[in-house]
N, C-alpha and C positions, 0 to 999 in steps of 0.2 A: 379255808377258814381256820384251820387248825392250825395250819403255818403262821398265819396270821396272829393266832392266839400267842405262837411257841415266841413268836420276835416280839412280841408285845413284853411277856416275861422275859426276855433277855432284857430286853432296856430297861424296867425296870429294877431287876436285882444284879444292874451291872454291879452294881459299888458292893456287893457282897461277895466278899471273898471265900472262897471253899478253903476249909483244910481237910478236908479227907487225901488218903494216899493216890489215889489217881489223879485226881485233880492235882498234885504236885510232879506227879508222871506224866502229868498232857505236857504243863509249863517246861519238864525241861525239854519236852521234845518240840514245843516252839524253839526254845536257846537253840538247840542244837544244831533245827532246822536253818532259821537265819544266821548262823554261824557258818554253815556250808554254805549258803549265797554268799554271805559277804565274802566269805573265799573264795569263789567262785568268781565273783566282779572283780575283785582285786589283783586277783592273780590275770584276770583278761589285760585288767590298766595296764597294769606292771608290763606284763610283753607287750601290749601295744605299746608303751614308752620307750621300750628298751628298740623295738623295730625300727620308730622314728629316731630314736638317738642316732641307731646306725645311717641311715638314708640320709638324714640333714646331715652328719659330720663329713658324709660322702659329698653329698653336694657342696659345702662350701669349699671344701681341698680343690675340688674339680674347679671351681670358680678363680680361685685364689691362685691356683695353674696356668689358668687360661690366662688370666691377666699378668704374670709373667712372659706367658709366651710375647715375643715376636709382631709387631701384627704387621702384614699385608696388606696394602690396598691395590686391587686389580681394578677398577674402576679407571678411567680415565680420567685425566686432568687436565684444564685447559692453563693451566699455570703451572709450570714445570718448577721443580726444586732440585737448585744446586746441596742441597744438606745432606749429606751423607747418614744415616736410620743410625739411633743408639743402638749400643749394642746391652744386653739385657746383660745382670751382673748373674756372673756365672753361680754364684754360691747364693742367690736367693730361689733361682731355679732348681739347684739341685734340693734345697731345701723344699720346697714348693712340690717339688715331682715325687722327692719321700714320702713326704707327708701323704700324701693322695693315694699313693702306693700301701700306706700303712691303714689308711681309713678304707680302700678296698675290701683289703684281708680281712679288718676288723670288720666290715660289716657282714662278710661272710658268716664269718664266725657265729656273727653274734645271730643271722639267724639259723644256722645251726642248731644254737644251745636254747634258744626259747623254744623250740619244739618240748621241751623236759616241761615248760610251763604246762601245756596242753597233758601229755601223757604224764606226766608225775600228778597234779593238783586240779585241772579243772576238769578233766575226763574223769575221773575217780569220784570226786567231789559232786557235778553232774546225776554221774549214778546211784551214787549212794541217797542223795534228794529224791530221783526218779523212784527206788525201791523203798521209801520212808513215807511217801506220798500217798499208799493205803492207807493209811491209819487214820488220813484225815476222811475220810467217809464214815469212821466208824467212831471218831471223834468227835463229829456233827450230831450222830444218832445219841450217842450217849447226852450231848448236850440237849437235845431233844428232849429224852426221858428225864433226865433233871431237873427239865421248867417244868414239864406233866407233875413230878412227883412234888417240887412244891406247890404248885397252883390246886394239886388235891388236897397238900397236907394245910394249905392256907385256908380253902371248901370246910375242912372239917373243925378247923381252930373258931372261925363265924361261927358254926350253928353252937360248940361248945361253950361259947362265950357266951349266949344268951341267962340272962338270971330269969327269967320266970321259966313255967315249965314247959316243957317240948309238946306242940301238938302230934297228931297222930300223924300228920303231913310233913311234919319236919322229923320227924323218928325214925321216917323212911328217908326222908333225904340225908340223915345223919349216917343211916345205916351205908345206902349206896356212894353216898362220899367213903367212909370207912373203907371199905372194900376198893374202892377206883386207890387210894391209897395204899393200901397193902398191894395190889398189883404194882402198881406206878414204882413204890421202894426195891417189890423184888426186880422187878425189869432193871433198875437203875444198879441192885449192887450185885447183878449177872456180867451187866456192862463192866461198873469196875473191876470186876473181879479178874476181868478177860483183860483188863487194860494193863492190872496192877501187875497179872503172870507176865504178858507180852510184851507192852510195849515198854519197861521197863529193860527189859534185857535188850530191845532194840535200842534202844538209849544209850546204853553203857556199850554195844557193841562200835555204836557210830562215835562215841567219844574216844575208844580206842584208835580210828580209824582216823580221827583228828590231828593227831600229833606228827603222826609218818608224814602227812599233805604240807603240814607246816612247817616241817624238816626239812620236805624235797623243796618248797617254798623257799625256805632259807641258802639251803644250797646252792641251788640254782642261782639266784642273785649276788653270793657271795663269787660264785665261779665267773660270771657275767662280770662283776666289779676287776677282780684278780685278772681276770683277760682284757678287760681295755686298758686298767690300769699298766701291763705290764708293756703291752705294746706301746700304749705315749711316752712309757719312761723308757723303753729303748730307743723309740727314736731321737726323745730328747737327749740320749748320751750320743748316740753317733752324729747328732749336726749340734751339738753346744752350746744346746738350749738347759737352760735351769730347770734343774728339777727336785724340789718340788720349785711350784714358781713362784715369783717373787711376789710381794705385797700388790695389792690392785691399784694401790692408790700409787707405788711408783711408775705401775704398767701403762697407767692412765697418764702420768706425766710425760712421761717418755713419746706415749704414742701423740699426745696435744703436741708436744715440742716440733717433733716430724710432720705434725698434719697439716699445721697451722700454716706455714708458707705456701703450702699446695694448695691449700682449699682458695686462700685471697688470691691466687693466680688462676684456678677455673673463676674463679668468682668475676672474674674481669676480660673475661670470655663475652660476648655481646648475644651469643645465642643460648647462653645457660642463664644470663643473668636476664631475659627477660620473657623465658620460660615459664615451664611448670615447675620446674624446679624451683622459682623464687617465694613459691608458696608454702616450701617447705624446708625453710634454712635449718641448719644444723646445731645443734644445742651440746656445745661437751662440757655442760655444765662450772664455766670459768664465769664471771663478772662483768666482761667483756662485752660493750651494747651491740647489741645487733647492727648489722651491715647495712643500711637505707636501700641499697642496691638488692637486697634481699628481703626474702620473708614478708609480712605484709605491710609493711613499706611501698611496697610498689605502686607509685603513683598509678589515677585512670589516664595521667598524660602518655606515660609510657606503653600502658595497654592499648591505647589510640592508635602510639606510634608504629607499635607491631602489626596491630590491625591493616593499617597503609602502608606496609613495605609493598614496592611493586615486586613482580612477581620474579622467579631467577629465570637470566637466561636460558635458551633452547638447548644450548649444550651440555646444562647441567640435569641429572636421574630428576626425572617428577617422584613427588610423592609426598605426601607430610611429614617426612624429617629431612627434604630435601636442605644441603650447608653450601654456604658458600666456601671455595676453595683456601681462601685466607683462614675460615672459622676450622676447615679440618686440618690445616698445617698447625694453626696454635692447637688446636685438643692433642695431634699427636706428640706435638713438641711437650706438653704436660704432660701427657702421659710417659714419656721417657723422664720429666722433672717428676712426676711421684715414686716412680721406681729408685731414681738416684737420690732424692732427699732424705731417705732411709739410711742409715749407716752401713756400709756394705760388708761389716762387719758382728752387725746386731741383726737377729730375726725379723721377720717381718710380723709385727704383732696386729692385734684386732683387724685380720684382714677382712672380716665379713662387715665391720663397719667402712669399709676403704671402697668394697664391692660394693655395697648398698648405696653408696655416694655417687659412685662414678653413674649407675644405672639408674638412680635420681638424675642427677646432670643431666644426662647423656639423652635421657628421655623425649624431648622434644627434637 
């Protein structure tokens, strides 16, 4: 019931604001407190980001590799080809095998140095919350005797209020209000007093403690920046790549100019265009109407059509991506025309959009 009473007066005299000096001592050691959480989460983001930076930059290299390489089919074919395999342009491979090689090391690296997130900022940070975390016990209590001390000193302002005069029944209840008051005040400026010596100095110690976490903070991320940064701009001098690089909007022209022939040549592919893939045609943001042969355009005559292909020959692999042999000589024949449409002279840019395409395609 008395807890009861104590939350009753909280709600109440929320909107009353204290200025005694503790009650300015509690407020900064709330600041303080979620000051070290929010450091604490941020510095978590931050190395999670920097982990995943590394991993994704690693995997696209790796991707962007593989689709230079070579490909092999061991598979048998019931349709022999006289066409001799392209041959892969030497200088996008070696470009292609750098890079990968240089997103290896950097991701090493990179998780190396977020270990300094943990042991500089969030381990520090952590505990210094964990040893600040008594006070809120005795935080509570003091709040406790502060709604007692006014809910007596509000007891004794009633019965004083009254303009006629005090019976013998209220003289005693004035008396024993008085009293539960004078106790209620001294418990309340025991509390501050213990708050205003103590936790004040905890206060000013953890703000010291702030600036070094911010520092290794900064550090850390500036080192993490200077080491990827320093590794792209080496490699871009040793294969003759721009650096810094150029504007996006020419990157974007350049890469539209090279795509565009390729893409209308899978596009006329008979097992890509009436796929899964037609559901989700490509948008490089030009003027240019969509393809009817794509995207949702695609007639239910055409979904019928697919529906009633009879089924392939015995000699060809079962399975749901089973191709006919004509459909994997044209993919491979394209995929040596996306390799060479590239200038064999120029980088190969926005390869994770090039990747993403083919493995849309290719999907069915």
């Amino acid at each position: 019931m008395q807890a009861t009473r104590r939350q009753l007066g909280k709600l109440i005299n929320r909107d009353q604001v204290e200025s005694s000096h503790a009650s300015v001592v509690i407020r900064e050691y709330e600041d303080i407190d979620r000051l070290l959480a929010r450091l604490v989460d941020d510095s978590r983001s931050l190395r999670d980001s920097w982990v995943h930076l590394g991993i994704s930059s690693l995997n696209t290299s790796t991707e962007l590799l593989a689709m230079y390489r070579p490909y092999i089919d061991d598979s048998p074919s019931p349709e022999p080809t006289n066409r001799p395999p392209e041959r892969i342009p030497e200088l996008q491979m070696s470009q292609a095998s750098a890079l990968e090689v240089v997103y290896h090391e950097l991701k090493a690296d990179i998780v190396n140095e977020v270990t300094m997130f943990d042991a500089g900022v969030i381990n520090p940070a952590s505990k210094a919350r964990e040893l600040i975390a008594g006070f809120r016990k005795t935080i509570k209590k003091r709040e406790a005797k502060r709604v007692d001390f006014e809910k007596s000193q509000e007891k004794v302002t009633k019965i004083q209020k009254k303009t006629s005069a005090l019976t013998p029944k209220e003289e005693v209840l004035l008396t024993r209000a008085q009293q539960d008051l004078d106790h209620a005040k001294e418990e309340l400026s025991i509390m501050d007093e213990y708050l205003e010596t103590t936790l004040s100095k905890v206060v000013g110690a953890t703000m010291q403690l702030v600036i070094p976490l911010v520092s290794s903070l900064a550090s850390t991320q500036i080192r993490l920046l200077g080491m990827t940064y320093t590794a792209l701009h080496n490699y871009c001098q040793e294969n003759d790549f721009p650096s810094p690089a150029p504007d996006m909007d020419e990157v974007l022209a350049d890469w539209t100019t090279a795509f565009k022939p390729v893409q209308r040549q899978f596009e006329a592919i008979s097992f890509i265009s009436t796929g899964r893939g037609r559901l989700a045609a490509l948008d490089l943001g030009d003027d240019t109407p969509p393809r009817p042969t794509l995207g949702a355009r695609a007639s239910t005559t055409a979904l019928a059509r697919k529906d009633s292909t009879p089924p392939p020959p015995s000699g060809l692999r079962e399975g749901p991506h089973t191709l006919a042999p004509t459909d994997f000589t044209a993919a491979a024949r394209l995929g040596s025309a996306a390799i060479h449409s590239l200038d064999a002279g120029s980088p190969p840019r926005h390869a994770t959009t090039l990747i993403s395409t083919c493995v849309l395609c290719l999907s069915d």
